[in-house]
C-alpha positions in Angstrom: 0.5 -20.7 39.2 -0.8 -17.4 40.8 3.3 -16.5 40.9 3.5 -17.1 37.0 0.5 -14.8 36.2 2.3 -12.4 37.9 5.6 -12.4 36.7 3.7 -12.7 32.9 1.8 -9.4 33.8 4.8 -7.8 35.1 7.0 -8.6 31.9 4.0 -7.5 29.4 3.8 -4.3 31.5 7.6 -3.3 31.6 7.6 -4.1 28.0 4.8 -1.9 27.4 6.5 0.7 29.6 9.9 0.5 28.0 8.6 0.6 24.3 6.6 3.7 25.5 9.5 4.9 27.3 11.3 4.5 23.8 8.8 5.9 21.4 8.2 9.3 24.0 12.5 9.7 23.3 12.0 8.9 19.5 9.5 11.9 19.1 10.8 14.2 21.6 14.7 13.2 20.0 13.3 13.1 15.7 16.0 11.8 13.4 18.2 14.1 11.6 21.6 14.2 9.7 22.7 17.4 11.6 21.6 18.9 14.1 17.9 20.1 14.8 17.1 23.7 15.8 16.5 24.3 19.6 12.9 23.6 20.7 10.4 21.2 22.0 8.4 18.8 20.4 5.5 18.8 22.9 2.8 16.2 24.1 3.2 13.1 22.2 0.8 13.2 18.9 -0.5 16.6 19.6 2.5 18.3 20.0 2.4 21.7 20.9 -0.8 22.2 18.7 -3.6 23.5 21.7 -0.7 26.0 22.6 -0.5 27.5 18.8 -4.3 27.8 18.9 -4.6 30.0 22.5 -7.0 32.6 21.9 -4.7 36.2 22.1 -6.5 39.7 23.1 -4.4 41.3 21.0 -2.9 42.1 17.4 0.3 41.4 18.9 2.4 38.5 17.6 0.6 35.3 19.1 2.0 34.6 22.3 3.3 30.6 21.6 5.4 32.7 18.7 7.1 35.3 20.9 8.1 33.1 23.9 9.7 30.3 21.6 11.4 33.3 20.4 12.5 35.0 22.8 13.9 31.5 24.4 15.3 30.2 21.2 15.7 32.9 18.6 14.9 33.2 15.4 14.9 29.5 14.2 13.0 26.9 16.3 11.4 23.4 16.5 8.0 22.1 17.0 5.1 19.9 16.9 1.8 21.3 15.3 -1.1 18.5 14.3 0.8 15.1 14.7 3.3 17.0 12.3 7.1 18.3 12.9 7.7 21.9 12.6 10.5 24.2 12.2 9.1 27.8 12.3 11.5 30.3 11.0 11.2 34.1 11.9 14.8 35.3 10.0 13.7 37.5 7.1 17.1 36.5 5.4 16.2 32.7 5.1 13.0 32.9 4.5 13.3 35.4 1.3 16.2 32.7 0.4 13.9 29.9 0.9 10.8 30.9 -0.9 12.9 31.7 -4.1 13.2 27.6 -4.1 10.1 26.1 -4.8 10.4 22.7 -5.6 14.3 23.0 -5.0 14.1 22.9 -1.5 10.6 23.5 -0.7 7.1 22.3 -1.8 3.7 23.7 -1.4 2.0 22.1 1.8 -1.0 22.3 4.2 -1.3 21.8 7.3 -3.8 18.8 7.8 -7.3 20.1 8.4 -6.5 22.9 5.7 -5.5 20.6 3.4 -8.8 18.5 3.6 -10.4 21.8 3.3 -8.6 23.0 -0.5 -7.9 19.0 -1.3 -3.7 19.0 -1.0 -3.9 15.4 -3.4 -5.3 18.0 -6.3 -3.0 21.0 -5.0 0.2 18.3 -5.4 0.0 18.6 -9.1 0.5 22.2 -9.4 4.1 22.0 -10.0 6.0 23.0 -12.4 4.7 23.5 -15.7 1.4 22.8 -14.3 1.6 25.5 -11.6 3.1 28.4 -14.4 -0.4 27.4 -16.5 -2.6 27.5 -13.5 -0.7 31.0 -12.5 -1.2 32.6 -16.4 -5.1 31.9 -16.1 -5.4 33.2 -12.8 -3.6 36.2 -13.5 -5.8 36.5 -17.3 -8.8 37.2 -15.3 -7.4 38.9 -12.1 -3.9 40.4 -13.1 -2.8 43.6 -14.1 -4.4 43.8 -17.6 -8.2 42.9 -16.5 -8.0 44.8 -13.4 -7.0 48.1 -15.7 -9.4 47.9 -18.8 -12.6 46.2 -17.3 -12.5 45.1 -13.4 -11.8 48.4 -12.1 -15.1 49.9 -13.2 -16.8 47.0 -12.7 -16.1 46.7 -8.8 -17.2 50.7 -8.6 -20.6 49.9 -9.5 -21.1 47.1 -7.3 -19.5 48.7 -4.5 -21.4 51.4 -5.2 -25.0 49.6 -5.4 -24.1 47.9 -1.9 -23.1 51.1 -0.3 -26.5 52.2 -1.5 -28.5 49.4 -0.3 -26.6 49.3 3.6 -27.2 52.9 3.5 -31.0 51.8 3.6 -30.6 49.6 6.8 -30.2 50.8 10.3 -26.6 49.0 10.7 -24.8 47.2 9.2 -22.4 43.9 10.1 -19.0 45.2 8.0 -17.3 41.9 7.7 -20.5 39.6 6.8 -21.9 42.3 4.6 -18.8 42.8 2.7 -18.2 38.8 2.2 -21.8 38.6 0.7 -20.3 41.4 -2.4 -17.5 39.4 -2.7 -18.9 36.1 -3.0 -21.0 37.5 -5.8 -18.1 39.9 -7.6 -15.8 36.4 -7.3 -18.9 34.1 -8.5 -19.1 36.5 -11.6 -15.6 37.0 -12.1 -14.9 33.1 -12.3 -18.3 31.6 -13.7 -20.4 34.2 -14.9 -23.1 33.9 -12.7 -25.0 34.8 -9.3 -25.7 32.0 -7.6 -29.2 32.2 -6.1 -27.9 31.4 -2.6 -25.4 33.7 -1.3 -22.9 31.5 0.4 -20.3 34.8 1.4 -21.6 34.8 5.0 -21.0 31.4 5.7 -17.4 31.1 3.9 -16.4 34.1 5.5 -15.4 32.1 8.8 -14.7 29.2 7.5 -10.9 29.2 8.0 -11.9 29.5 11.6 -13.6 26.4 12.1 -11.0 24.2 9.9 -12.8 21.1 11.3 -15.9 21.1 10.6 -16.9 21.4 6.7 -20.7 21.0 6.4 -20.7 24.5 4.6 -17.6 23.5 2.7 -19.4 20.9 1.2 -22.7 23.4 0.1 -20.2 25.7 -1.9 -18.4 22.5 -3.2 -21.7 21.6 -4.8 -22.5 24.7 -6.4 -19.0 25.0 -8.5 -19.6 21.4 -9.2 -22.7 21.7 -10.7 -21.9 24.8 -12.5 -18.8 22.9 -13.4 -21.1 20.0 -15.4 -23.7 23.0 -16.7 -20.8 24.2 -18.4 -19.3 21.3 -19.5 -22.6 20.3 -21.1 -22.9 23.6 -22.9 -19.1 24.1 -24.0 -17.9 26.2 -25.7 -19.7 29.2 -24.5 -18.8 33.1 -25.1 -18.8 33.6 -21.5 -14.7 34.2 -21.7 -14.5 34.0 -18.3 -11.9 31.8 -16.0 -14.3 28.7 -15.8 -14.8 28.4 -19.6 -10.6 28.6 -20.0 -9.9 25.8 -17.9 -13.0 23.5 -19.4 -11.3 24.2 -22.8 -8.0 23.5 -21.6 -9.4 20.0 -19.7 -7.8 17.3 -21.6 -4.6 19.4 -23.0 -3.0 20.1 -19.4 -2.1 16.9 -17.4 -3.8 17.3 -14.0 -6.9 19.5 -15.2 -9.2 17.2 -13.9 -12.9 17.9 -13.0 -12.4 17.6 -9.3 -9.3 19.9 -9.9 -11.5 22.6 -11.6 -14.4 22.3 -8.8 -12.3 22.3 -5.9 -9.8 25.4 -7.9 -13.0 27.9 -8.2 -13.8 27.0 -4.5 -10.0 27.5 -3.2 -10.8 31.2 -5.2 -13.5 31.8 -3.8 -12.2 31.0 -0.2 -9.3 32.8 -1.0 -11.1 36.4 -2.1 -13.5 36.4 1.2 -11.1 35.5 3.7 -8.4 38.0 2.6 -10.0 41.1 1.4 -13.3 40.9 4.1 -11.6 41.4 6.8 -8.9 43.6 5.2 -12.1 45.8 4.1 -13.5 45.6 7.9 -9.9 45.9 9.6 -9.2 48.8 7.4 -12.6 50.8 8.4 -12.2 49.9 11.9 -8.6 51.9 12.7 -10.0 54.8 10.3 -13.2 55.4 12.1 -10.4 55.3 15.2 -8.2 57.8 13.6 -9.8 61.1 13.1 -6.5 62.2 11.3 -6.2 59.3 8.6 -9.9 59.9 8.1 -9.4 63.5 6.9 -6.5 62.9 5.2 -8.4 59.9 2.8 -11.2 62.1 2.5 -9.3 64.9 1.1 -7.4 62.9 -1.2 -10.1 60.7 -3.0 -12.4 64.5 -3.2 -9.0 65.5 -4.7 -9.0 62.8 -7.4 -12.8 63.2 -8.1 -12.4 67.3 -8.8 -10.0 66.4 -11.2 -12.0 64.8 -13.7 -12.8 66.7 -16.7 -16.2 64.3 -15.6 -17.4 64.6 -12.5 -19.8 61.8 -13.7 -17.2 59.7 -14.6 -16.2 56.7 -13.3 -12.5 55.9 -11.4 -9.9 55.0 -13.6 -6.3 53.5 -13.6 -4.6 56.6 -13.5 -7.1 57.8 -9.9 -6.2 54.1 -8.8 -2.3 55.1 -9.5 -2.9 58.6 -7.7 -4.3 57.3 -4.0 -1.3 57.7 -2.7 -2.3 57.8 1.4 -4.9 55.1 0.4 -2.5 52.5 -0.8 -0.7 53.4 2.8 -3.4 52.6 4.4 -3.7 49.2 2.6 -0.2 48.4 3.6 -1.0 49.6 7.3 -3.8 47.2 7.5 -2.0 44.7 6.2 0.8 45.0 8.0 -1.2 44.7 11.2 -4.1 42.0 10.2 -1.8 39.5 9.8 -4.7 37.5 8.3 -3.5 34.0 7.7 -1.4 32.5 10.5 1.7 31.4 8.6 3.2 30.8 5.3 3.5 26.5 5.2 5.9 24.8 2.7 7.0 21.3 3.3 10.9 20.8 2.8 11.6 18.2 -0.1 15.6 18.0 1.2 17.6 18.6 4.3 18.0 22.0 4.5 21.2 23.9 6.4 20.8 27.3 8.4 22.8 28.9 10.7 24.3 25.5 12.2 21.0 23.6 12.2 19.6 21.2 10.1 15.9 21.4 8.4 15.2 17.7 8.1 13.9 16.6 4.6 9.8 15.9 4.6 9.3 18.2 7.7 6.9 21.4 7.9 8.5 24.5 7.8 6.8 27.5 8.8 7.4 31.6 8.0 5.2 33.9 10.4 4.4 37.0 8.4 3.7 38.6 11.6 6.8 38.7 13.1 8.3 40.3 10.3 5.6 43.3 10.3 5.3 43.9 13.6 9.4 43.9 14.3 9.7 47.3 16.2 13.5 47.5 14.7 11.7 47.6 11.1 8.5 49.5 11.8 8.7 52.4 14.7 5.8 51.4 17.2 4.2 48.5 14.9 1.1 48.4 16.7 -0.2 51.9 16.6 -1.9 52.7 13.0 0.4 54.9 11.3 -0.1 54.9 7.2 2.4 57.6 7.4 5.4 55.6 8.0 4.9 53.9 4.7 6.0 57.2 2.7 10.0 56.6 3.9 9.8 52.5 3.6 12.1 51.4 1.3 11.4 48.9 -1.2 14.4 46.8 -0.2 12.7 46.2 3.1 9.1 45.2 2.0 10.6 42.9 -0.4 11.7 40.7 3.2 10.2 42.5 5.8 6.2 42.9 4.4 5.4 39.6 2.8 1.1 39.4 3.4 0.7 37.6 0.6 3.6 35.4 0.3 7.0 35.6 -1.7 8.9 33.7 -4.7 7.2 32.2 -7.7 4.4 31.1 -5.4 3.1 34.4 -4.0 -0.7 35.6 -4.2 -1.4 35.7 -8.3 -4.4 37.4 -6.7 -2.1 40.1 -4.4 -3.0 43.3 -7.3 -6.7 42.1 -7.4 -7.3 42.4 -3.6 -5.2 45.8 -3.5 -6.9 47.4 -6.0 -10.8 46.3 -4.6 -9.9 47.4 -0.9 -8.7 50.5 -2.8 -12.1 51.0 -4.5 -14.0 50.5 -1.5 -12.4 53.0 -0.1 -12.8 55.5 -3.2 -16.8 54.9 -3.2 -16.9 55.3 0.5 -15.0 58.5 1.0 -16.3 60.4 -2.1 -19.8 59.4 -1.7 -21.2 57.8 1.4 -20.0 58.2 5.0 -19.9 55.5 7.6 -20.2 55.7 11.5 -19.2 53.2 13.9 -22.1 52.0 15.9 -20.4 48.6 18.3 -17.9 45.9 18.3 -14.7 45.3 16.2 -12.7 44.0 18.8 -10.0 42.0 17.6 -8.5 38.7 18.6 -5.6 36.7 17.3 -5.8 32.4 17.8 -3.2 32.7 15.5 -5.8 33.6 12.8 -6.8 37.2 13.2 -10.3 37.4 14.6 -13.4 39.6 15.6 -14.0 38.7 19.1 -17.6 40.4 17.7 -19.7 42.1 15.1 -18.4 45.1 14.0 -21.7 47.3 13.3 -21.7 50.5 10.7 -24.2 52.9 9.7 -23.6 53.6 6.3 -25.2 57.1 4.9 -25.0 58.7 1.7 -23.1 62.6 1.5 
């Protein structure tokens, strides 16, 4: 009897061994109807995820990008978050690929992001859908808005925040600046200032992508705007919130949750890009005596200019900083803010000899692209010189920040032209000096390992 346990156990346990045996080969060895990139696929379920999130003490490309590429090239395989990854670092492919949304490619999350801007609601921008969603954006943050009313609009609040930091012994850049955003944004979208400002605590958030409990806070407030508004429709507010509850019922998808969890993807998305660009772009300058006097003598240039002195900045100043749009690009050519561009392929895609399996991840890292020294002579010193003799060939697929194809930042002129205000208030009428911190970290996101403290003090 004793001999028949034991010959039971042994066969459960060398079944249990072999399908094991067989399911480690099936994820390390993935189907596909060609041949996969080189690579590895990492730990069973977690892949090679707790090597892609390895804190770096440096802007540098993360290091679990640059050894897979210097051991496999430019195209490689991967596990990140239970998911299969291809990450592709060839500026070739990945202009090609991002000119075929919802050819080749789809829009796609990574899975803690995705609970974070609600992929089920993002899914239906497609299309039609995502050309309509794109137009209203663009009505309230393009080109046309930013010229005749936004611009102005940004230099007095930038102004009247300058003012009040220049009140306080110092100042925490990043936090500070998140706080004037959430509230420009909050205007901007729904007309109003929402009694709690939330900017401090969104201003991480893409750093903790696990947890949401402030997630949920800001979800509430564009909710319940969402049903104030509702309730009072039609308003004259003209602003994006009172657009898309017109358009609720006439565009397939424009649901409720869809316009609540939309206003707080905005909202996520101004803070977390222009913040730290903002904070980034004051760190190297307060480093780099040089730039310094060179974008103080160009915005006292543009304000001796003006038949006004009084007078506000306009389109044409904006047009003019020259060396201040260079040191946009700089910054964002090192901040690297967001760790990747994700699509999800919705085909099997061929490059160079390899196959891209249909329904897998694939993912572009800006970074490579920007900090290539065969593109960009010593990429990690701030130079906003070297952006006077870049061609425009080679930041259409070599400087991509936010993006490429028909699903590029709508919000890309927006964020360019606020960082570029900042800048105009600050060097015509205040001063800043650095007091502590601004170290920088990358983990892949770019990081401040701690508070970078400013005085800020009126000229």
């Amino acid at each position: 009897m004793e001999q028949w346990w034991w010959y039971l156990w042994f066969s459960i346990i060398s079944l249990f061994g072999a399908s094991l045996g067989n399911w480690i080969h099936r994820w390390r060895n993935p189907k596909c109807n060609g041949k996969l990139p080189p690579g590895s696929m990492g730990l069973p379920l977690i892949g090679e995820t707790l090597s892609f999130f390895v804190t770096s003490n440096s802007i540098d490309i993360h290091p679990f990008v640059a050894q897979r590429m210097k051991r496999y090239g430019s195209l490689f395989k991967t596990s990140l978050a239970g998911r299969p990854v291809v990450v592709s670092l060839d500026p070739d492919f990945n202009y090609f690929v991002l000119q075929q949304e919802d050819k080749l490619v789809e829009l796609y999350y990574m899975d803690s992001l995705a609970k974070l801007v609600h992929q089920d609601d993002m899914k239906n921008i497609g299309g039609d859908f995502h050309k309509y969603f794109r137009r209203v954006i663009l009505s309230h943050f393009g080109h046309e808005p930013l010229k005749h009313k936004l611009l102005s609009q940004f230099e007095d609040v930038i102004n009247h925040e300058l003012q009040d930091w220049s009140k306080l012994p110092q100042v925490d850049l990043k936090h500070q600046t998140a706080s004037m955003l959430f509230n420009t944004a909050s205007k901007i979208l729904m007309s109003c200032v929402p009694e709690e400002n939330l900017g401090h605590d969104l201003s991480d958030i893409l750093q903790g992508l696990m947890t949401f409990p402030k997630k949920e806070k800001a979800l509430k407030l564009t909710s319940g705007v969402l049903e104030e508004r509702m309730n009072l429709y039609p308003t004259d507010k003209g602003d994006l919130l009172e657009k898309m509850v017109g358009d609720m019922g006439k565009e397939a998808g424009l649901t409720k949750q869809f316009v609540s969890h939309a206003l707080f993807g905005l909202l996520i998305a101004t803070i977390e890009t222009i913040a730290p660009t903002i904070t980034l772009a004051a760190k190297y300058l307060l480093d780099n005596p040089s730039a310094l006097q060179h974008l103080t003598e160009e915005h006292e240039r543009i304000v001796k200019k003006r038949e006004d002195a009084k007078s506000g900045v306009s389109w044409d100043d904006y047009k003019s900083m020259t060396f201040t749009h260079y040191v946009i690009n700089e910054t964002l050519m090192l901040g690297n803010f967001l760790p990747g561009i994700f699509r999800r392929t919705i085909a099997d895609i061929p490059v160079n000899g390899y196959t891209i399996p249909k329904g897998w991840v694939l993912l572009i890292i800006p970074a490579v692209l920007h900090l290539d020294p065969n593109t960009y002579e010593d990429p990690l010193a701030f130079n906003p010189w070297r952006w006077k003799n870049i061609e425009r060939n080679t930041m259409a697929k070599k400087f991509i920040p936010f993006g490429g194809g028909n699903r590029a930042c709508a919000g890309a002129e927006f964020s360019r032209v606020l960082v570029a205000v900042f800048l105009h208030v600050w060097f015509s009428k205040f001063r800043l000096t650095k007091i502590k911190g601004g170290d920088v970290a990358r983990a892949p996101l770019l990081m401040f390992k701690n508070v970078f403290y400013v005085k800020v003090s009126e000229k």
